[in-house]
VORO-746839 format. One record per atom (N, C-alpha, C, O, CB): residue number from 1; x, y, z; atom name. Coordinates in nm, 3 decimals. Glycine has a CB too. Layout:
BEGIN
nr:NUM&c1:X&c2:Y&c3:Z&atom:CA
...
END
This chain:
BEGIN
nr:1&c1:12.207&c2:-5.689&c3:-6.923&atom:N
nr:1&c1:12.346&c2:-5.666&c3:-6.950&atom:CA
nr:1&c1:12.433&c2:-5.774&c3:-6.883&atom:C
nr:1&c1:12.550&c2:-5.804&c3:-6.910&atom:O
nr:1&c1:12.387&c2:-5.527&c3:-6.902&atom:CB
nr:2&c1:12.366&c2:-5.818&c3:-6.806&atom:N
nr:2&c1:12.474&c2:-5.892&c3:-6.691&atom:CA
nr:2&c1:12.478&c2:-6.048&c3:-6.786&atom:C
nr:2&c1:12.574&c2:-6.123&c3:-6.799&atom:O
nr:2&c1:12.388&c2:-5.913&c3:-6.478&atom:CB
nr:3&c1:12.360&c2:-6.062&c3:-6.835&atom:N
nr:3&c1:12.335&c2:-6.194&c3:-6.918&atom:CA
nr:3&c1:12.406&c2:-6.212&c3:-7.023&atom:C
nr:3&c1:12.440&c2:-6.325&c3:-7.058&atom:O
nr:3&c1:12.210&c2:-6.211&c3:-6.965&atom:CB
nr:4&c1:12.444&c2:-6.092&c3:-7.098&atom:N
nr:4&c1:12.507&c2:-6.085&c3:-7.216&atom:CA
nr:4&c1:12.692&c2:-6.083&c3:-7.179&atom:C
nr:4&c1:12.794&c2:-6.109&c3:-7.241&atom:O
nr:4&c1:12.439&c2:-5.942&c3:-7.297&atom:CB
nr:5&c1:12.663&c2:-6.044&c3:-7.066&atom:N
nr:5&c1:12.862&c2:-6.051&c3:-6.994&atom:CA
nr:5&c1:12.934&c2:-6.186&c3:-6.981&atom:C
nr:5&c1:13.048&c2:-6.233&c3:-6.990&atom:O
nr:5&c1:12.880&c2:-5.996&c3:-6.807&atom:CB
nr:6&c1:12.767&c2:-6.236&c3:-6.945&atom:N
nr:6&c1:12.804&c2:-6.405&c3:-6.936&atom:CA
nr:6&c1:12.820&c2:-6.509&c3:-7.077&atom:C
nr:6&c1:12.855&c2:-6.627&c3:-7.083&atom:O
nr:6&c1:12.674&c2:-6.476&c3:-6.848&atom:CB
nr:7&c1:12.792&c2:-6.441&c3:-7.154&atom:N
nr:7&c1:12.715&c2:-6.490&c3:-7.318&atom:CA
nr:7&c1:12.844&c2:-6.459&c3:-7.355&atom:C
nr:7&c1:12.902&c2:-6.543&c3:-7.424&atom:O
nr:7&c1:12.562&c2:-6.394&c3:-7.414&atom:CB
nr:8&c1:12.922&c2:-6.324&c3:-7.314&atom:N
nr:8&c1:13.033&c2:-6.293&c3:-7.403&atom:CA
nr:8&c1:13.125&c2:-6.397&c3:-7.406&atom:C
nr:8&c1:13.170&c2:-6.458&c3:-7.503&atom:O
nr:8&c1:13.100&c2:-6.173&c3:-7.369&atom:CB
nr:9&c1:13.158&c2:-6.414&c3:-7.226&atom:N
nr:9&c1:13.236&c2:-6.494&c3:-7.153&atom:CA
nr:9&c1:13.272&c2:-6.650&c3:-7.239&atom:C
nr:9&c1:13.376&c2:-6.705&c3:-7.276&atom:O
nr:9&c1:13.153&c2:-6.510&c3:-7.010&atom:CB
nr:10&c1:13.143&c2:-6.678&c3:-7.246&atom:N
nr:10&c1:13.090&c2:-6.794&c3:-7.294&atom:CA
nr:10&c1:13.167&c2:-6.845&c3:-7.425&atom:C
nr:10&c1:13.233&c2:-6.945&c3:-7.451&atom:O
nr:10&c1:12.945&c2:-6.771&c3:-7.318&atom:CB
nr:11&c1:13.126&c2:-6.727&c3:-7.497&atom:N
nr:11&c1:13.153&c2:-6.734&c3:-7.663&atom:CA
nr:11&c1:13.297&c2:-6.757&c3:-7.653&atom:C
nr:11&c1:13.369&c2:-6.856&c3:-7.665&atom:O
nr:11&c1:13.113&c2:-6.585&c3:-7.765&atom:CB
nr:12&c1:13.320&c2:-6.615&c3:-7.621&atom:N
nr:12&c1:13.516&c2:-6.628&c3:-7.638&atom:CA
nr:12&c1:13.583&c2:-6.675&c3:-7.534&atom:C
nr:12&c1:13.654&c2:-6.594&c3:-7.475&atom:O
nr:12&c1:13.603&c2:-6.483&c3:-7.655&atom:CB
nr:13&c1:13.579&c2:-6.801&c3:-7.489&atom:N
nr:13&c1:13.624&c2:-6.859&c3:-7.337&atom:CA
nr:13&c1:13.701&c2:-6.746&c3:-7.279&atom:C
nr:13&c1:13.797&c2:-6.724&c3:-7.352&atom:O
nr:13&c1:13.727&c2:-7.007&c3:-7.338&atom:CB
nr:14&c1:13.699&c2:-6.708&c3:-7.231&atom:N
nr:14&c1:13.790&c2:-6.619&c3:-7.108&atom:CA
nr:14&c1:13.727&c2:-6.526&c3:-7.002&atom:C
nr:14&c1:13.610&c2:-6.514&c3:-7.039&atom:O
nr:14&c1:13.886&c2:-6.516&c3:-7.179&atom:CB
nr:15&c1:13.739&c2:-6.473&c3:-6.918&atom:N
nr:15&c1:13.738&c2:-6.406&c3:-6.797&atom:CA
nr:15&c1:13.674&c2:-6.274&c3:-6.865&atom:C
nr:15&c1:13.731&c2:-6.207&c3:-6.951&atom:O
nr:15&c1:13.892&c2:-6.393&c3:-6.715&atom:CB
nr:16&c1:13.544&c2:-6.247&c3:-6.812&atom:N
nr:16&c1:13.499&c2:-6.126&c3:-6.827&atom:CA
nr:16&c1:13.456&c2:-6.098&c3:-6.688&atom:C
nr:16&c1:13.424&c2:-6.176&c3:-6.598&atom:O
nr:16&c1:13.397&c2:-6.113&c3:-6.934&atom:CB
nr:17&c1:13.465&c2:-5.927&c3:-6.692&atom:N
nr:17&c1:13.416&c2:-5.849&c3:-6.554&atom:CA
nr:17&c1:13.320&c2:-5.753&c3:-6.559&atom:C
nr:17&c1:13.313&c2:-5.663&c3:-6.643&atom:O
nr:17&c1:13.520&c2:-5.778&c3:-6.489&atom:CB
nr:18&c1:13.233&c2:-5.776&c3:-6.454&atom:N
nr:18&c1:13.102&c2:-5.680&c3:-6.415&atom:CA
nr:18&c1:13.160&c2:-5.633&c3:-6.314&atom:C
nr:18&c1:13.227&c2:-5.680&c3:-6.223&atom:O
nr:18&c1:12.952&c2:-5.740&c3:-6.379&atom:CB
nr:19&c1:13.105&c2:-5.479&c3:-6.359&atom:N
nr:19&c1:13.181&c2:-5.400&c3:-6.193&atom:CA
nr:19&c1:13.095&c2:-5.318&c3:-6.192&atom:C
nr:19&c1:13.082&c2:-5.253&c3:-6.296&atom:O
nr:19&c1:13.349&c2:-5.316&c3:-6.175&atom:CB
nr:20&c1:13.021&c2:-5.293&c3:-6.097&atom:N
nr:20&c1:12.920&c2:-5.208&c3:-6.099&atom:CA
nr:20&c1:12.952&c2:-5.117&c3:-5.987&atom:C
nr:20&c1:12.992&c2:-5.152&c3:-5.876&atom:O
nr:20&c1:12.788&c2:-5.275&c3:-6.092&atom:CB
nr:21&c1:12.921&c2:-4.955&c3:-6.041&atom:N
nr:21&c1:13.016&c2:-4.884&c3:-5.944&atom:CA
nr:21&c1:12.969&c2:-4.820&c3:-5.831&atom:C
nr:21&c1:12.851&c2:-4.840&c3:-5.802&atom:O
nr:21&c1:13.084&c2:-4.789&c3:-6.005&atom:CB
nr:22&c1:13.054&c2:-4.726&c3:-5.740&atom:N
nr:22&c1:12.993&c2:-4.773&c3:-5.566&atom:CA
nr:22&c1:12.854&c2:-4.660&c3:-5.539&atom:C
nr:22&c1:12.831&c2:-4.596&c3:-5.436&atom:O
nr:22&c1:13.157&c2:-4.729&c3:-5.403&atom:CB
nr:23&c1:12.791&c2:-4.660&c3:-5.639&atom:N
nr:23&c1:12.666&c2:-4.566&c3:-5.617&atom:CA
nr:23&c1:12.561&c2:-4.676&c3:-5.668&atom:C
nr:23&c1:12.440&c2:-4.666&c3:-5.647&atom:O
nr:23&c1:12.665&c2:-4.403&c3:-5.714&atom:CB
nr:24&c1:12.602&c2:-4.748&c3:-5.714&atom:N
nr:24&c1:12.486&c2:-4.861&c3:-5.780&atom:CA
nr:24&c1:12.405&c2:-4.847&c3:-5.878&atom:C
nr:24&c1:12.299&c2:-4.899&c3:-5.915&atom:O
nr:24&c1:12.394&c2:-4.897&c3:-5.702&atom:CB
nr:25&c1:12.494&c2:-4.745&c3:-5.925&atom:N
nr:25&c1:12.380&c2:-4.675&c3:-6.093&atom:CA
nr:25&c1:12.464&c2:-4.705&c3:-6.180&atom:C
nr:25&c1:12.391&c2:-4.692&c3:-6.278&atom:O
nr:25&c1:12.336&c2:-4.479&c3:-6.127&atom:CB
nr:26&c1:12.562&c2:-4.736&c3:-6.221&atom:N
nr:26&c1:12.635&c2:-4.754&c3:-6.353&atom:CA
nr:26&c1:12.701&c2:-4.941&c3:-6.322&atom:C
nr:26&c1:12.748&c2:-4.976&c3:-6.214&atom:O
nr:26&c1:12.788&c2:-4.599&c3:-6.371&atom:CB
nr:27&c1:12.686&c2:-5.041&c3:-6.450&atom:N
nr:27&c1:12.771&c2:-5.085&c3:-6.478&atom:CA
nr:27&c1:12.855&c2:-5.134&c3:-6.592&atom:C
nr:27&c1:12.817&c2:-5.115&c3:-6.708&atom:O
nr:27&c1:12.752&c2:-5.127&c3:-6.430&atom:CB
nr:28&c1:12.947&c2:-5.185&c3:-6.570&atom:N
nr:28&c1:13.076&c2:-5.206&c3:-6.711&atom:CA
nr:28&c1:13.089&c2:-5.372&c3:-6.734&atom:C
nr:28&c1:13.055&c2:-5.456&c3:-6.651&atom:O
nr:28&c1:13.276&c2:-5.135&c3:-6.654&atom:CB
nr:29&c1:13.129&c2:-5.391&c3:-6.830&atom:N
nr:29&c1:13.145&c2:-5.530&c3:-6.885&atom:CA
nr:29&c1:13.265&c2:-5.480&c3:-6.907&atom:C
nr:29&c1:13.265&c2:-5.360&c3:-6.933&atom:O
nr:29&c1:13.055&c2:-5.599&c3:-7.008&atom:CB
nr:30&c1:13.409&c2:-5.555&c3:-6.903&atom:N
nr:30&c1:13.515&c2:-5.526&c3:-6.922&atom:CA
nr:30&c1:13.601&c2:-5.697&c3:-6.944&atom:C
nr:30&c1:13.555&c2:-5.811&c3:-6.943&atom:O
nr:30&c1:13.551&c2:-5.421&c3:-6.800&atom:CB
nr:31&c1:13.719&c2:-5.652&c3:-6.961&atom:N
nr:31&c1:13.821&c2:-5.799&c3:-6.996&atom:CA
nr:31&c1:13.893&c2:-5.746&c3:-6.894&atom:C
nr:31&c1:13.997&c2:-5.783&c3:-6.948&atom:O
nr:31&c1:13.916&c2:-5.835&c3:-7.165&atom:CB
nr:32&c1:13.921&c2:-5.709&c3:-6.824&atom:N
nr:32&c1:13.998&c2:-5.667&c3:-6.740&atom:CA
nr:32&c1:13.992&c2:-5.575&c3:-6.618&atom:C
nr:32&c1:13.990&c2:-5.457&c3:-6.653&atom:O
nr:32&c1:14.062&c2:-5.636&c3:-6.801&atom:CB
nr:33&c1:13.989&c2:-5.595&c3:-6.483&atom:N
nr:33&c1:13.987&c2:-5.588&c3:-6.363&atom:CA
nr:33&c1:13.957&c2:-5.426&c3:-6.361&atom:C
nr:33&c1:13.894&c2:-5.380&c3:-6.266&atom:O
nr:33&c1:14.114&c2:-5.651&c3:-6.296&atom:CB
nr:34&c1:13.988&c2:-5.368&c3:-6.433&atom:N
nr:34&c1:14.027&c2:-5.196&c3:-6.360&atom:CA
nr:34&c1:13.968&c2:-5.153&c3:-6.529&atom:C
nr:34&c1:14.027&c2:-5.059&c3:-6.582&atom:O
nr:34&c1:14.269&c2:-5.134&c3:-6.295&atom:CB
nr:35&c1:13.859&c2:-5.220&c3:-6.606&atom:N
nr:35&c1:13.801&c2:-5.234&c3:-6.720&atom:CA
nr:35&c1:13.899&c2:-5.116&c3:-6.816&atom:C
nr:35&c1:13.830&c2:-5.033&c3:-6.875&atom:O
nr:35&c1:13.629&c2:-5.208&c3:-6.700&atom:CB
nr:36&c1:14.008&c2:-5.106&c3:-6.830&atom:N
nr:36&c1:14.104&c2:-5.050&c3:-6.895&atom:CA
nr:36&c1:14.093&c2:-5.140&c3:-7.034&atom:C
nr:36&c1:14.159&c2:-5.096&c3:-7.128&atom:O
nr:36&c1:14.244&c2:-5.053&c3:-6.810&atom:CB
nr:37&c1:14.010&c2:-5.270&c3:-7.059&atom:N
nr:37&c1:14.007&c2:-5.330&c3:-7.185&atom:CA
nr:37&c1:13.857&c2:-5.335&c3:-7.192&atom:C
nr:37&c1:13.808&c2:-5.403&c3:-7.102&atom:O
nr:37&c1:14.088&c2:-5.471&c3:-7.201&atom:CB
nr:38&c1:13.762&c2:-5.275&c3:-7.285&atom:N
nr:38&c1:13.586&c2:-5.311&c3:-7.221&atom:CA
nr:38&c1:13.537&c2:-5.424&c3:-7.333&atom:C
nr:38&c1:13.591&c2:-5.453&c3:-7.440&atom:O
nr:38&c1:13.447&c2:-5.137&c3:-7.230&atom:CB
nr:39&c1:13.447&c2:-5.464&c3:-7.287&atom:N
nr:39&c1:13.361&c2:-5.530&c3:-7.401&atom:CA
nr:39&c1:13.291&c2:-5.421&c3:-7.452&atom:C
nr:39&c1:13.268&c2:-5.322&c3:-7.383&atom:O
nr:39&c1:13.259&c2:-5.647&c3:-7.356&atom:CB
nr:40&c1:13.253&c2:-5.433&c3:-7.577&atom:N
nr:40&c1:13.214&c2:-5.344&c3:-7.689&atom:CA
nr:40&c1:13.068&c2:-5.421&c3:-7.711&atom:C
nr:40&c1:13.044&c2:-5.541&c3:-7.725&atom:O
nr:40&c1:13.333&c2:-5.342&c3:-7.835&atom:CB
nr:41&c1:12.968&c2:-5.289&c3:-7.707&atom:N
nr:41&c1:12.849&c2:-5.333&c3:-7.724&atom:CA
nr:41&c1:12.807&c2:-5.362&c3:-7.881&atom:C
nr:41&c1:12.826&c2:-5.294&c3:-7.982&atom:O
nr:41&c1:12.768&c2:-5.237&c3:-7.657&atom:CB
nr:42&c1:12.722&c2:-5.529&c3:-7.857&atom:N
nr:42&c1:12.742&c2:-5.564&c3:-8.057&atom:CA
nr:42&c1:12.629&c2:-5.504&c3:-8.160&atom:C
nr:42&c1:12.604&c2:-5.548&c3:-8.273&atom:O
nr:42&c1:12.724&c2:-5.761&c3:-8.100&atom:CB
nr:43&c1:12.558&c2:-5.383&c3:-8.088&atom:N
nr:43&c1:12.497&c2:-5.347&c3:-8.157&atom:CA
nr:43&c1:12.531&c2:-5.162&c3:-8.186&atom:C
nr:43&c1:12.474&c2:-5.099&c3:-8.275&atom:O
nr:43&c1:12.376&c2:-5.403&c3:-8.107&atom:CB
nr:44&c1:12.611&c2:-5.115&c3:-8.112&atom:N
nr:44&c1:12.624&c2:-4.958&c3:-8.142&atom:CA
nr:44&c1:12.766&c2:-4.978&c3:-8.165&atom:C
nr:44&c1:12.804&c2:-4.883&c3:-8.233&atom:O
nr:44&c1:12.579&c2:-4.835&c3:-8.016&atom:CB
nr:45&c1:12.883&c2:-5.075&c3:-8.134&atom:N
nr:45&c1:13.051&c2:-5.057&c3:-8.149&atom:CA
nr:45&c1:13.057&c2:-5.008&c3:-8.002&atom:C
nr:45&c1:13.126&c2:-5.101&c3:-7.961&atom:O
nr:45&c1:13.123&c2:-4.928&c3:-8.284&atom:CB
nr:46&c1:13.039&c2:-4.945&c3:-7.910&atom:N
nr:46&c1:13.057&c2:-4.887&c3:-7.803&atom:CA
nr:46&c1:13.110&c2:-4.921&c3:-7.670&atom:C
nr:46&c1:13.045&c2:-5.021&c3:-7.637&atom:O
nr:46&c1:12.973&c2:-4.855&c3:-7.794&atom:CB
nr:47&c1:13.206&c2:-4.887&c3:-7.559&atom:N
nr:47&c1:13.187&c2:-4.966&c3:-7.470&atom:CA
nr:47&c1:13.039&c2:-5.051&c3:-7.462&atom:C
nr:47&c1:12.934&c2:-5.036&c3:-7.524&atom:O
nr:47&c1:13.216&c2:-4.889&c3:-7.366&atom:CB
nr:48&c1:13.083&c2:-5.158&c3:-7.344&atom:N
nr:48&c1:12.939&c2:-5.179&c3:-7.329&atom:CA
nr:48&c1:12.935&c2:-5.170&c3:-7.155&atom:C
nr:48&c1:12.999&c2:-5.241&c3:-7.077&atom:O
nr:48&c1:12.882&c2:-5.342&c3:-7.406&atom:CB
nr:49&c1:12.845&c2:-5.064&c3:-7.124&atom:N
nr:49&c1:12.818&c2:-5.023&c3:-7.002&atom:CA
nr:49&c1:12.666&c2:-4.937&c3:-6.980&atom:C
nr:49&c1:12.616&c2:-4.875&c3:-7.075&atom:O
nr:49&c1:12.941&c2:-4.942&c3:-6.967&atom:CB
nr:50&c1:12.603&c2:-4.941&c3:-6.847&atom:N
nr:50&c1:12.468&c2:-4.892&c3:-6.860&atom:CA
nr:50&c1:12.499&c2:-4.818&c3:-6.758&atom:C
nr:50&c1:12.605&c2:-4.825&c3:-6.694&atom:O
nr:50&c1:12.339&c2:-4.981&c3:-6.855&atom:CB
nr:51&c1:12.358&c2:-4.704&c3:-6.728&atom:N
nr:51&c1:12.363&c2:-4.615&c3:-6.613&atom:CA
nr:51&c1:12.206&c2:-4.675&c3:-6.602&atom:C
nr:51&c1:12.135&c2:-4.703&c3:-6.698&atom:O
nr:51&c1:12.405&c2:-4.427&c3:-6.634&atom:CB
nr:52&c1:12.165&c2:-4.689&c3:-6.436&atom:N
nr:52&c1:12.012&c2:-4.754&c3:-6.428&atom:CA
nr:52&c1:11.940&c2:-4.616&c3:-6.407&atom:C
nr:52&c1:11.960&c2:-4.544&c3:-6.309&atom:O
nr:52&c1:11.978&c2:-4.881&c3:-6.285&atom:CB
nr:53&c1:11.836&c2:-4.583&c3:-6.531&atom:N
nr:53&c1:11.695&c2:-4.562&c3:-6.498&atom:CA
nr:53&c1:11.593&c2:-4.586&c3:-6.502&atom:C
nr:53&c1:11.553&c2:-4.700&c3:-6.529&atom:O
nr:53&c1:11.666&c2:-4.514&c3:-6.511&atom:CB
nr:54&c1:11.517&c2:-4.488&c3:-6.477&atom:N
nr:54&c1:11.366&c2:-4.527&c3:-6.487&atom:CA
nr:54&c1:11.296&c2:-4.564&c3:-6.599&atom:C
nr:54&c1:11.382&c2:-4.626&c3:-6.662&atom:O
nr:54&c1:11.295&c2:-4.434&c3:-6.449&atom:CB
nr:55&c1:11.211&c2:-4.567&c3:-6.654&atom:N
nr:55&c1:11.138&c2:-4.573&c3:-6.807&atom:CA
nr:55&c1:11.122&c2:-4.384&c3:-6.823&atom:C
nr:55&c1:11.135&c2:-4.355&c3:-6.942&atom:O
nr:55&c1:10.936&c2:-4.686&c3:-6.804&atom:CB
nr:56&c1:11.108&c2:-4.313&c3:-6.773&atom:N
nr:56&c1:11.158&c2:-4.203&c3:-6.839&atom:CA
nr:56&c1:11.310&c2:-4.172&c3:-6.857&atom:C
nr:56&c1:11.365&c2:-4.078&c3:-6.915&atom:O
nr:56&c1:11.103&c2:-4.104&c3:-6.777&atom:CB
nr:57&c1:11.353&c2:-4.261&c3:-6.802&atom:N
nr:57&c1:11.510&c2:-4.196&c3:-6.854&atom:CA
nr:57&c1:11.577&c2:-4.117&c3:-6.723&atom:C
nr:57&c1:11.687&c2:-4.062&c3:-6.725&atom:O
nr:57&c1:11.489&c2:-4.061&c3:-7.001&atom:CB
nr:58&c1:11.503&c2:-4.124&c3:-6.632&atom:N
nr:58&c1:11.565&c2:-4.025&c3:-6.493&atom:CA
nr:58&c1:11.637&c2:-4.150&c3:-6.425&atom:C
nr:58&c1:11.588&c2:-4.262&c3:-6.414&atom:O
nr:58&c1:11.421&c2:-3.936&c3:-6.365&atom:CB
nr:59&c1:11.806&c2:-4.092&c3:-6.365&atom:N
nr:59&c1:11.902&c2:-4.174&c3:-6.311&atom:CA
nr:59&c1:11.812&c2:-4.229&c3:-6.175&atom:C
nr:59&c1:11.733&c2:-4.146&c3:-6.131&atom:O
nr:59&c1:12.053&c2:-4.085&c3:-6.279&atom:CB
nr:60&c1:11.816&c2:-4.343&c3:-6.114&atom:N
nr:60&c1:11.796&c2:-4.362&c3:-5.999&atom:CA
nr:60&c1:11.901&c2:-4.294&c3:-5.915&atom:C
nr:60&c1:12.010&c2:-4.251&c3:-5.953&atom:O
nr:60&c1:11.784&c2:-4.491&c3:-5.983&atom:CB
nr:61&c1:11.854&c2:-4.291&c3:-5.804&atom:N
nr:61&c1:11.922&c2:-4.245&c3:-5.669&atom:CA
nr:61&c1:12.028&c2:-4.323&c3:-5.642&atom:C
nr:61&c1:12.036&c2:-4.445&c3:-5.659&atom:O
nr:61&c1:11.834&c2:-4.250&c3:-5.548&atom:CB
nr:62&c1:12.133&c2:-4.228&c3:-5.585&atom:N
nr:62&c1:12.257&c2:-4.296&c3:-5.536&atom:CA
nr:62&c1:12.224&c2:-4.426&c3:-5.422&atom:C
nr:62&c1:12.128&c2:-4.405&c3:-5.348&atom:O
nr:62&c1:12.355&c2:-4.172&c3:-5.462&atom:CB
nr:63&c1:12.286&c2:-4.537&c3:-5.407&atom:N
nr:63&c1:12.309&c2:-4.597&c3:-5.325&atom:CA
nr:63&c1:12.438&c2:-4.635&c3:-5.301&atom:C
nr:63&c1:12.490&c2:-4.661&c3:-5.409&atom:O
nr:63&c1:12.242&c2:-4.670&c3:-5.331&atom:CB
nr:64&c1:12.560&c2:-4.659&c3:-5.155&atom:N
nr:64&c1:12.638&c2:-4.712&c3:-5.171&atom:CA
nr:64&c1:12.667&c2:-4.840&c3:-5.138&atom:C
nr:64&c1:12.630&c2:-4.895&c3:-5.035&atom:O
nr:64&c1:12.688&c2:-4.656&c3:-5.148&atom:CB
nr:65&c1:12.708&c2:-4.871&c3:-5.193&atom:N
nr:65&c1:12.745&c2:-5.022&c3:-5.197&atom:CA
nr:65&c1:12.910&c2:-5.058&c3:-5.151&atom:C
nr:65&c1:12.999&c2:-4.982&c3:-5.190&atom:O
nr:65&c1:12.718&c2:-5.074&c3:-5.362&atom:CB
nr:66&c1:12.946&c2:-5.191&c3:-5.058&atom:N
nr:66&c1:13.045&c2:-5.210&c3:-5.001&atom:CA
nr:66&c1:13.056&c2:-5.306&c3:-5.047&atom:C
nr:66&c1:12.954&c2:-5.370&c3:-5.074&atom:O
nr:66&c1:13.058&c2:-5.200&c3:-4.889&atom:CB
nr:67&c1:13.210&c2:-5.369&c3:-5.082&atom:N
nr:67&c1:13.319&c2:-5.286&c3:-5.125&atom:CA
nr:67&c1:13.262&c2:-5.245&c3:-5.271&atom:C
nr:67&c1:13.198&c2:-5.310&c3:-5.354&atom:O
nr:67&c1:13.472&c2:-5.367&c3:-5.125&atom:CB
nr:68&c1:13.317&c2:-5.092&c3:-5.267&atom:N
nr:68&c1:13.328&c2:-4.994&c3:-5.367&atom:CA
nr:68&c1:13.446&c2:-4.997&c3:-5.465&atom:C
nr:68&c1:13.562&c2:-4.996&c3:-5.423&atom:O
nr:68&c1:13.328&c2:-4.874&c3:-5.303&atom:CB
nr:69&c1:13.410&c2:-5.002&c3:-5.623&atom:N
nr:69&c1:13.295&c2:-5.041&c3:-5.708&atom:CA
nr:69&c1:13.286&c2:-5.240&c3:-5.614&atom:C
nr:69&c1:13.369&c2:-5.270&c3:-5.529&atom:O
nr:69&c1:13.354&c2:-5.024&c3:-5.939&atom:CB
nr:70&c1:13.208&c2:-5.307&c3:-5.645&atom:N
nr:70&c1:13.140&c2:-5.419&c3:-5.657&atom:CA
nr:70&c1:13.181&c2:-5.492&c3:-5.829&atom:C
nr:70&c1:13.147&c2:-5.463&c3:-5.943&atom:O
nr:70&c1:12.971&c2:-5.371&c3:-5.627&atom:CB
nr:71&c1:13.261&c2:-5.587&c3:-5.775&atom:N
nr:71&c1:13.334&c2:-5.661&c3:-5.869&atom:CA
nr:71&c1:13.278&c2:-5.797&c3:-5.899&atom:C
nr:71&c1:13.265&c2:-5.858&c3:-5.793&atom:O
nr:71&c1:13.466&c2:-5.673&c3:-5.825&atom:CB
nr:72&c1:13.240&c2:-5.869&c3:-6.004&atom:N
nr:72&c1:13.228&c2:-6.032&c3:-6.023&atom:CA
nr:72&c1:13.274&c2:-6.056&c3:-6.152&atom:C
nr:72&c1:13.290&c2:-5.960&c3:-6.227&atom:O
nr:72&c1:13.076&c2:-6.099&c3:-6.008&atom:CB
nr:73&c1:13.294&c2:-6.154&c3:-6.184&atom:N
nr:73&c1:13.366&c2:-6.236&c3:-6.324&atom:CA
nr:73&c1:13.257&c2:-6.329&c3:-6.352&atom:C
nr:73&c1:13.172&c2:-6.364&c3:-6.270&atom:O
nr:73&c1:13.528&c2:-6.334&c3:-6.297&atom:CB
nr:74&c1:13.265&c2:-6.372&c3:-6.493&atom:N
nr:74&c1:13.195&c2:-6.501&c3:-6.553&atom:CA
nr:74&c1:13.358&c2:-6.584&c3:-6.647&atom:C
nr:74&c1:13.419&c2:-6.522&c3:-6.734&atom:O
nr:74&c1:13.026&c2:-6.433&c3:-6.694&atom:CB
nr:75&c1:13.387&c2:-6.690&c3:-6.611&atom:N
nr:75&c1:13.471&c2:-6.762&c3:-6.656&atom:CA
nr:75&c1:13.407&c2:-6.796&c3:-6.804&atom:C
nr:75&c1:13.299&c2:-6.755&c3:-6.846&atom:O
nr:75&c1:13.500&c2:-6.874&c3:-6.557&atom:CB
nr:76&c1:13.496&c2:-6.878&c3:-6.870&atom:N
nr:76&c1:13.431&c2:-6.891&c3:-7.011&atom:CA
nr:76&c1:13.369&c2:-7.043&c3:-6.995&atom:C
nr:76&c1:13.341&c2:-7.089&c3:-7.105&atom:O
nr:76&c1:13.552&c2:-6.874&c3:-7.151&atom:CB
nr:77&c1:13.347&c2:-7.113&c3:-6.909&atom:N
nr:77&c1:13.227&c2:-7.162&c3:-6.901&atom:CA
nr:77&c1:13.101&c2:-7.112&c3:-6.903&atom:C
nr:77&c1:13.003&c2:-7.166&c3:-6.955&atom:O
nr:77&c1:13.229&c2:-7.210&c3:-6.825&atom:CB
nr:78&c1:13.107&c2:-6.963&c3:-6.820&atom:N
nr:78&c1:12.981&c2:-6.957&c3:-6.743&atom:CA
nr:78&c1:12.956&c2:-6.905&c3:-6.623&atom:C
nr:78&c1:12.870&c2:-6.830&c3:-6.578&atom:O
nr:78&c1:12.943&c2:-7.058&c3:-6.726&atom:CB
nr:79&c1:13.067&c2:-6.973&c3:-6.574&atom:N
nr:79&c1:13.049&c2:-6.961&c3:-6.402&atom:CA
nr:79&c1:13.106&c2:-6.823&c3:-6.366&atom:C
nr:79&c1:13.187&c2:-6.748&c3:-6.422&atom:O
nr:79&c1:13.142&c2:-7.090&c3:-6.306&atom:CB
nr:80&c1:13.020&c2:-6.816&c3:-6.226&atom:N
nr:80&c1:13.032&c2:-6.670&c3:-6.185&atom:CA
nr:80&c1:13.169&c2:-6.672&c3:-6.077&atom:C
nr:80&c1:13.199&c2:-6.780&c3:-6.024&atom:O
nr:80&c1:12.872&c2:-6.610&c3:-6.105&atom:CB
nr:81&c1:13.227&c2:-6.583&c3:-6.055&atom:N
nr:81&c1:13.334&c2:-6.586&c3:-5.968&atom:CA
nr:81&c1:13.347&c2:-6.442&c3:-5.947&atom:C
nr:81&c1:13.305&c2:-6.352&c3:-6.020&atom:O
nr:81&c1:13.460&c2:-6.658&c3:-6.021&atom:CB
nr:82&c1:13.416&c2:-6.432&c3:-5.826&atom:N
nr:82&c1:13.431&c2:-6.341&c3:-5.754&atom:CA
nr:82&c1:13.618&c2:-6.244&c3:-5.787&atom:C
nr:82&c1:13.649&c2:-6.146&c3:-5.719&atom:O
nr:82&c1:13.395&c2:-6.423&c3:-5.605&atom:CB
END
């Protein structure tokens, strides 16, 4: 997912955001900081966001992560930014 945030970035030059949130099981591809605009996944129409599990499908365990959610950007080069 994170590859394809960068791919989006890429395509349509501009600022996309990964925010992955402060339990470390879900993240969002978004156009915007507080993902109030998301990237849309190009194969269902859907946001595009994951929750991590296992190969059966069971959520992993909470972890928290500092600072809560965990924010990065891909510029429409490419590059990763904070």
């Amino acid at each position: 997912m994170i590859k394809l945030a960068q791919k989006v970035a890429i395509a349509q030059r501009r600022l996309v955001y990964v925010v992955i949130n402060n339990t470390g099981t879900g993240v969002q591809v978004c156009y915007a900081a507080d993902c109030s605009s998301t990237v849309t996944d190009p194969t269902t129409g859907a946001a595009l966001n994951a929750t991590a599990q296992d190969s059966r499908g069971v959520a992993f365990q909470a972890t928290t992560l500092a600072p809560a959610p965990l924010t990065f950007t891909f510029d429409g080069l490419g590059q990763i930014g904070r």
